[in-house]
C-alpha positions in Angstrom: 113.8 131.9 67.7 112.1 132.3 71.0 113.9 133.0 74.4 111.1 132.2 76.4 112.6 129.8 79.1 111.3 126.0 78.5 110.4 123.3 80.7 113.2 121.3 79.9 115.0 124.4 81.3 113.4 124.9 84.4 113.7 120.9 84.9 117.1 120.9 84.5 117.8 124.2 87.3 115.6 121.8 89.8 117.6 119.0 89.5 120.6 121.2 89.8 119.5 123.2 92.9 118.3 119.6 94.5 121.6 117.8 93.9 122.5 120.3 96.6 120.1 121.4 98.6 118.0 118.1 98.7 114.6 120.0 99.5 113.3 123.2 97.7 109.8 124.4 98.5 107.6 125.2 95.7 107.8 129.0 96.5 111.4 129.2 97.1 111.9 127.6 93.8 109.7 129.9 91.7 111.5 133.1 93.4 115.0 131.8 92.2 113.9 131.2 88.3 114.0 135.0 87.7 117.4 135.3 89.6 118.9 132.9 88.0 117.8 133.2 84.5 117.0 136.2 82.3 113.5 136.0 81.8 111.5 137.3 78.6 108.8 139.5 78.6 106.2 136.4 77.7 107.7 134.9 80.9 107.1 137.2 82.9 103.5 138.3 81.5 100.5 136.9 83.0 99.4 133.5 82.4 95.8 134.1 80.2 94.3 130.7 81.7 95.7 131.7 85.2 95.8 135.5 85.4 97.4 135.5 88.8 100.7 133.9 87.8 103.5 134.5 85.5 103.9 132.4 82.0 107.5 131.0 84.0 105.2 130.1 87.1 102.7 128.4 85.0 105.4 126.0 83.6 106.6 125.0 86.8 103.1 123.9 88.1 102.7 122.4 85.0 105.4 120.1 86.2 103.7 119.1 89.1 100.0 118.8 87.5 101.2 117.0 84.1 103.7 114.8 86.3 106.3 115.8 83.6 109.2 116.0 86.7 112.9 114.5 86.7 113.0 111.3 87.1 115.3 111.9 90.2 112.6 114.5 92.2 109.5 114.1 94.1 106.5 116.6 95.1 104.8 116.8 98.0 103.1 119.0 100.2 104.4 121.9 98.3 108.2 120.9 98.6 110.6 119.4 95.4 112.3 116.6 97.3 115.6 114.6 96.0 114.3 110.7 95.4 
């Protein structure tokens, strides 16, 4: 079984962090997956279709470009926002 971190995963955290903080910049939210979870080695090696980001990183721009966000949580201009 792999312990890669999913995107339901990394969801979940950003609706978590958001029911508190209300706004999260896209940065600010990639630098708090690896402190608050304990990333595998895929996570954290680079991306083969975008070498200058982490597998983990990847997923959560995946987010944005798939539109696969919470319901509850919009994007713009580089910031999560609470709806």
């Amino acid at each position: 079984m792999s312990n890669n971190i999913k995107e339901s995963v990394i969801k979940n955290f950003l609706s978590s962090l958001l029911s508190v903080e209300n706004k999260i910049s896209l940065n600010d939210f990639i630098d708090r997956i690896p402190q608050a979870f304990n990333l595998s080695d895929y996570d954290e090696e680079n991306s083969s279709t975008r070498p200058t980001e982490p597998m983990f990183e990847q997923r959560v721009r995946n987010l944005i470009s798939h539109n696969n966000l919470p319901d509850d949580v919009d994007y713009e201009d580089g910031f999560f926002k609470k709806k």
